[in-house]
C-alpha positions as CSV (number, residue, x, y, z in Angstrom):
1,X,30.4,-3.8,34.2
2,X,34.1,-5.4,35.3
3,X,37.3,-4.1,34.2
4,X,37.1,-6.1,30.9
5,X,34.5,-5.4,29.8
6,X,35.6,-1.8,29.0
7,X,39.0,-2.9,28.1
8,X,37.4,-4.5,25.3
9,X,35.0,-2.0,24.6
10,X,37.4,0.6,24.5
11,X,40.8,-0.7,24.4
12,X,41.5,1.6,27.5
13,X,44.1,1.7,30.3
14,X,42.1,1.0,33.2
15,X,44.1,0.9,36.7
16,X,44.1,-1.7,39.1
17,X,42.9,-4.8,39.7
18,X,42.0,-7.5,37.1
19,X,38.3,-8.5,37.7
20,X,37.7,-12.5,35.7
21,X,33.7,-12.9,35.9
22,X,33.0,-16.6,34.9
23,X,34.2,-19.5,37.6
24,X,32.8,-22.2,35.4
25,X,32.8,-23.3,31.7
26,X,29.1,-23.2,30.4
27,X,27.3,-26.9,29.4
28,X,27.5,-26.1,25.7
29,X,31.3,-25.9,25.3
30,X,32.5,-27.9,28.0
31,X,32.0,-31.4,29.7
32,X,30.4,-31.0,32.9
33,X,32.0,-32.1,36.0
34,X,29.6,-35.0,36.6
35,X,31.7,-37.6,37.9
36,X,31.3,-39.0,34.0
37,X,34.0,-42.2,32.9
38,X,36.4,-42.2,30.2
39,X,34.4,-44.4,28.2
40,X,31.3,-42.8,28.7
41,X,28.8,-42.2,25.3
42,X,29.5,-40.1,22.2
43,X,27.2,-36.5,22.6
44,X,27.4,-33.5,20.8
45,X,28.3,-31.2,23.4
46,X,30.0,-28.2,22.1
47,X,28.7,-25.0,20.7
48,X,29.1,-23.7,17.3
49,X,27.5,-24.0,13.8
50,X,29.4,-27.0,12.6
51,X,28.7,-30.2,14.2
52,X,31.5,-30.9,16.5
53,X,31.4,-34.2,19.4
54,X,33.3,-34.8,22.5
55,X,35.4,-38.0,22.8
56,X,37.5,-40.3,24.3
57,X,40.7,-41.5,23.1
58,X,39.6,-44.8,23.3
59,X,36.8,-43.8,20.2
60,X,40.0,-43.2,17.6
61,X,41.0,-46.3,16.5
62,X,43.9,-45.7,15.0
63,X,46.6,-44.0,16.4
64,X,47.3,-40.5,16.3
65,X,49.6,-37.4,17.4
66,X,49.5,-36.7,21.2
67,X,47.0,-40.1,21.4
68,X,45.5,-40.0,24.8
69,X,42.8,-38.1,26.9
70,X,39.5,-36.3,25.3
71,X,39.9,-35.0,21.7
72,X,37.3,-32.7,19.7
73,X,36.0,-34.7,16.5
74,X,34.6,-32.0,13.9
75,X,32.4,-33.6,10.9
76,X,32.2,-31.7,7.7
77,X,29.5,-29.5,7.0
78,X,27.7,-29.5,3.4
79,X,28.0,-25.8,2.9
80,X,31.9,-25.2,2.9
81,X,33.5,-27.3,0.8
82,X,36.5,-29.7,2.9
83,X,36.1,-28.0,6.0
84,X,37.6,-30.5,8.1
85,X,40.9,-30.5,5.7
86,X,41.1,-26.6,5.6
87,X,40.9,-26.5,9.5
88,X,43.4,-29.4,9.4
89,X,46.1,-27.7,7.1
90,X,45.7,-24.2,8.6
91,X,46.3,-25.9,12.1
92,X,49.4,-28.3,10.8
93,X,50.6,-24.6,9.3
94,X,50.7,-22.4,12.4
95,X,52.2,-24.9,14.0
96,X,54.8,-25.4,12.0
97,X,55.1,-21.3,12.0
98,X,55.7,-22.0,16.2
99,X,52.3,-21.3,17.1
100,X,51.0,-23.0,20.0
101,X,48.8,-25.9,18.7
102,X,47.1,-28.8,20.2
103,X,48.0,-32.5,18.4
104,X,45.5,-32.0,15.2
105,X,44.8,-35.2,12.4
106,X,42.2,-35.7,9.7
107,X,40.8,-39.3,10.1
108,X,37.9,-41.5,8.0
109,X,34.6,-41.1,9.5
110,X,35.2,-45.1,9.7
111,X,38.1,-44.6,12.1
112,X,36.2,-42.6,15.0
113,X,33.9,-45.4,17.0
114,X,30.2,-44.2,17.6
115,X,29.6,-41.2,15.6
116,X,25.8,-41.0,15.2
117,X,24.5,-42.7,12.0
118,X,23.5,-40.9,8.5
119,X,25.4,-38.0,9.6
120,X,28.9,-39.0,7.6
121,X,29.8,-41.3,5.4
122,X,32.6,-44.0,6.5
123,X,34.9,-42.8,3.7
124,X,34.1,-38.8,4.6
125,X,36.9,-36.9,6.3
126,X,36.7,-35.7,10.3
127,X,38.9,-33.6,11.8
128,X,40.1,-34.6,15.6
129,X,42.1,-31.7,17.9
130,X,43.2,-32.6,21.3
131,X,41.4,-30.9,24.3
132,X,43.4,-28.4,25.7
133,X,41.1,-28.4,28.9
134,X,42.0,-31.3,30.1
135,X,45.1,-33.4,31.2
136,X,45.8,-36.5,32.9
137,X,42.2,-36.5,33.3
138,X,41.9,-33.2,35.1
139,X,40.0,-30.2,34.1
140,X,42.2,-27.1,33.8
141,X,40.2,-24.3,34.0
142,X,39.7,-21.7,30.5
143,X,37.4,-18.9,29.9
144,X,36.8,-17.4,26.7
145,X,36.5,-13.6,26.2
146,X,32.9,-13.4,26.1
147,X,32.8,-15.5,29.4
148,X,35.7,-13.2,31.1
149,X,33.6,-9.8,29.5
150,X,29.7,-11.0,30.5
151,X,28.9,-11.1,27.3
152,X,26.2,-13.2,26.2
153,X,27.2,-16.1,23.3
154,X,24.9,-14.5,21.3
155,X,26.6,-11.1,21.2
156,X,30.0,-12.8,20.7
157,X,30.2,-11.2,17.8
158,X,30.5,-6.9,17.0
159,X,27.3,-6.0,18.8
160,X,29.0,-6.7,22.7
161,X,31.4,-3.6,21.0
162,X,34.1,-5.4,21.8
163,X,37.3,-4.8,19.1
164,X,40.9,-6.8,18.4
165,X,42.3,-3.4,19.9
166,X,40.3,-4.4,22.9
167,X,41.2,-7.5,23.1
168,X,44.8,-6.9,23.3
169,X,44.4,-4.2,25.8
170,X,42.8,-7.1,28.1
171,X,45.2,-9.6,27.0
172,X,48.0,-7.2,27.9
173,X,46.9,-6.7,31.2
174,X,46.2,-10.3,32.3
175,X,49.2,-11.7,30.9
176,X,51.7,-9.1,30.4
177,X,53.5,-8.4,27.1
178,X,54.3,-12.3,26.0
179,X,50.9,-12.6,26.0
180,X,50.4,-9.8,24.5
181,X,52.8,-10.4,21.9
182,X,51.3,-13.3,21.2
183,X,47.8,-12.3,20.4
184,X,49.6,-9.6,17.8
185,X,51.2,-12.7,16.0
186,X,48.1,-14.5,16.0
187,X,46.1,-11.8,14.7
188,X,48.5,-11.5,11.6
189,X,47.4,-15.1,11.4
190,X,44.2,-14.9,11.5
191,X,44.6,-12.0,8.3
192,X,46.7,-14.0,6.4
193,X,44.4,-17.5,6.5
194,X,40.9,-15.5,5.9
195,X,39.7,-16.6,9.3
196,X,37.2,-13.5,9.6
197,X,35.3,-15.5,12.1
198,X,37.5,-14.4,14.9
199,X,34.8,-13.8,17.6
200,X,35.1,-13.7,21.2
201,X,34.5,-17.0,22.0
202,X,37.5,-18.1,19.4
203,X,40.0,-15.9,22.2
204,X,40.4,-17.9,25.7
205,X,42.4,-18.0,28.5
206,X,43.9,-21.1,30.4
207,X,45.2,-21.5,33.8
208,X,47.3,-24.7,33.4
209,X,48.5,-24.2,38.0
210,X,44.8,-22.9,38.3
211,X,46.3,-19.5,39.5
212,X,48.4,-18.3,36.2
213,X,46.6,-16.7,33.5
214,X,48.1,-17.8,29.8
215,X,46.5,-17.4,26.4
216,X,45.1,-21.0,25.8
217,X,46.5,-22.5,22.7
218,X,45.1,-21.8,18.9
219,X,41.8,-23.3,18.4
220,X,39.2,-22.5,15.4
221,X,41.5,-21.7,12.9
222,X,40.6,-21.9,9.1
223,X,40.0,-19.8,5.7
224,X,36.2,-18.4,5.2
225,X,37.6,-16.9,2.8
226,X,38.6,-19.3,0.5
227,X,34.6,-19.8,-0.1
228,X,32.7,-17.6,-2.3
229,X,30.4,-17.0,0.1
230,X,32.7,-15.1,2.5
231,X,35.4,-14.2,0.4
232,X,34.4,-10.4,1.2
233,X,33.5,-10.7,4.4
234,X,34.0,-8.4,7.4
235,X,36.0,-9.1,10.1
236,X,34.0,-10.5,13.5
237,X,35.8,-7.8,15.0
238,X,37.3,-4.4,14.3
239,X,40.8,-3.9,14.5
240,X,41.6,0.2,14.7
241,X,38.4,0.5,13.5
242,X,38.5,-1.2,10.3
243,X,37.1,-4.5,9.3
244,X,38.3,-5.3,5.5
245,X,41.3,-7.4,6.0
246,X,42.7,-5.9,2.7
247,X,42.9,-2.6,4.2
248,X,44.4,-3.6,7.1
249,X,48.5,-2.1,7.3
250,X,51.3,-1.9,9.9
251,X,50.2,1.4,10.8
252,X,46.6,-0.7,12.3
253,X,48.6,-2.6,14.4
254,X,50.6,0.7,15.6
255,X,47.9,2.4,16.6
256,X,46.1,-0.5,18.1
257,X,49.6,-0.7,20.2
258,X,49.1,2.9,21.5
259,X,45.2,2.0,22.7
260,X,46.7,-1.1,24.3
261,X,49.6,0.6,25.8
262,X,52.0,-1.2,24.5
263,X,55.2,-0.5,22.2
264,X,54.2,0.4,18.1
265,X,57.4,-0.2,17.0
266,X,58.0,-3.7,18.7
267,X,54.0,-4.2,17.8
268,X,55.3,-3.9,14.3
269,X,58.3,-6.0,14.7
270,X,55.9,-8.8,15.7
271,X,54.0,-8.2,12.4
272,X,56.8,-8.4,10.4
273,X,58.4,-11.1,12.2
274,X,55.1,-12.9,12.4
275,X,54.7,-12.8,8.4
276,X,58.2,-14.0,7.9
277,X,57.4,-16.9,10.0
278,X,54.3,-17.5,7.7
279,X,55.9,-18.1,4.7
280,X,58.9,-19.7,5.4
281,X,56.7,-22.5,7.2
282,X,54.2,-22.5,4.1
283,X,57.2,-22.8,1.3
284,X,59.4,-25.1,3.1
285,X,56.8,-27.5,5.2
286,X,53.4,-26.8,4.4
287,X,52.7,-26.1,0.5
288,X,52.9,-29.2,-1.4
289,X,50.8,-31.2,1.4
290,X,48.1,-28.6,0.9
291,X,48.3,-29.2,-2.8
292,X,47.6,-32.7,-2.1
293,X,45.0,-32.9,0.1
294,X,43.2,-29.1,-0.6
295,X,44.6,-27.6,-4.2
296,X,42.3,-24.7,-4.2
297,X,42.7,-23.8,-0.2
298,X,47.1,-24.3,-1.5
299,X,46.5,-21.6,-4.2
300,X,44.1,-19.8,-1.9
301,X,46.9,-19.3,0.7
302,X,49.7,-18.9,-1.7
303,X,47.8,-16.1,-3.0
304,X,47.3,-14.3,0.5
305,X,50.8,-14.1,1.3
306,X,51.6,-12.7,-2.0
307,X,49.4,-10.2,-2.3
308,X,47.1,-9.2,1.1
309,X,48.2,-6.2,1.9
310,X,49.7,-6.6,5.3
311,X,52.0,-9.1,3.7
312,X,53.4,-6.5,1.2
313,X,53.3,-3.8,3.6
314,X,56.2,-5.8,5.8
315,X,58.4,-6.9,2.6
């Protein structure tokens, strides 16, 4: 068992050196390094529930923010209503809150070339993100959490017994307190939106020089809980033990900053600051675009910052 593996286990201090298991993405979530062309066929190549496709730039045909190199086309999925516009809105908001965030659009079904037949309709909605493993046509290496830890996809969830307190603890120590920092504020995200799907594999880590570890850029972001379904539900992970987003206060994230060895009171100026950030990016850029293209996921997320508890808790 390496070094993170208890960090995120445990959330621990461990001393020395940092110990990063995987060398090489695995086939499901990444292309493989096969010598394969730009233009080379459509497949379905990543891992996850909701059908998500690989593709060229040369497959969008009309143009788009950051056009250029591969891009992640994600078609909607029957059970959750809009998907690819909730995923697209979240996205286009922590951006505009300064979170780091590959080029994201939403885009007809009619305007991605080759998508496999009877699976959308021309008129249905997809949403496209720009691969942040790849530039100039270059792979840049990233490993998610359950790669760095060993743990197998499976148990990317609560049963590896990895936590949020662990996470930052490992986080921490491979990229110091930016980094570290950074994880906090998207973890407030990732409250305020409902996005209790937070597993392992939704946390990587990107070495743009192949030497540097960074967090990679936000990726998976959306609200589960704006569906019935998982409007209650748990957390992926625990964060100071607890799992009900509603429950969760400053005083989590304080304590969470002792187990990670970092600084509670600058921990909870990152909440607060994090928050702030939030909603001046949903009242002054993001709210009445979200109330035309999503009303219930606008009045969904309107609600959250008025009345989640970690939002009331920092003023």
């Amino acid at each position: 068992m390496g070094d993170f593996t208890l960090l995120l286990r445990v959330g621990s201090n461990l001393p020395g050196a940092v110990t990063v298991h995987a060398d090489s993405e695995p086939e499901d979530d990444f292309l493989p390094d096969s010598g394969e062309q730009i233009d080379h066929p459509l497949r379905h190549s990543l891992a996850g529930v909701q059908l998500k496709y690989s593709i060229s730039a040369d497959r969008l045909t009309v143009p788009v923010s950051g056009q250029g190199g591969w891009w992640i086309v994600k078609l909607p999925d029957q059970s959750l209503r809009e998907l690819p516009t909730n995923e697209y809105l979240t996205m286009r908001w922590l951006a505009a809150a300064g979170f780091p965030v590959p080029a994201v659009d939403l885009l007809r079904a009619d305007e991605v070339k080759g998508l496999p037949d009877g699976l959308v309709r021309p008129a249905d909605l997809v949403y496209v993100i720009q691969r942040f493993d790849r530039a100039y046509g270059e792979r840049i290496h990233v490993e998610d959490f359950a790669q760095i830890a060993d743990v197998d996809p499976k148990f990317k969830y609560s049963e590896s017994g990895a936590s949020y307190d662990g996470l930052a603890a490992a986080i921490r120590q491979l990229t110091g307190d930016g980094g570290y920092h950074d994880f906090i504020a998207r973890l407030v995200a990732l409250l305020v939106v409902g996005n209790t799907d937070g597993h392992l594999k939704n946390w990587a880590i990107r070495y743009a020089d192949g030497r540097t570890p960074h967090l990679a850029p936000v990726y998976d972001f959306h609200s589960l809980s704006l569906y019935s379904n998982f409007r209650w539900a748990p957390l992926a992970l625990s964060l100071n033990a607890e799992t009900v987003p509603s429950a969760i206060t400053g005083d989590h994230f304080r304590r969470l900053a002792e187990r990670a060895g970092a600084d509670p009171e600058r921990t909870f100026e990152t909440v607060t600051q994090t928050v702030a950030r939030l909603r001046t990016a949903w009242t002054t850029v993001m709210a009445d675009e979200a109330r035309t293209r999503f009303d219930a996921l606008a009045a969904h997320y309107t609600e959250r910052l008025d009345t989640l508890t970690i939002c009331k808790s920092v003023g």
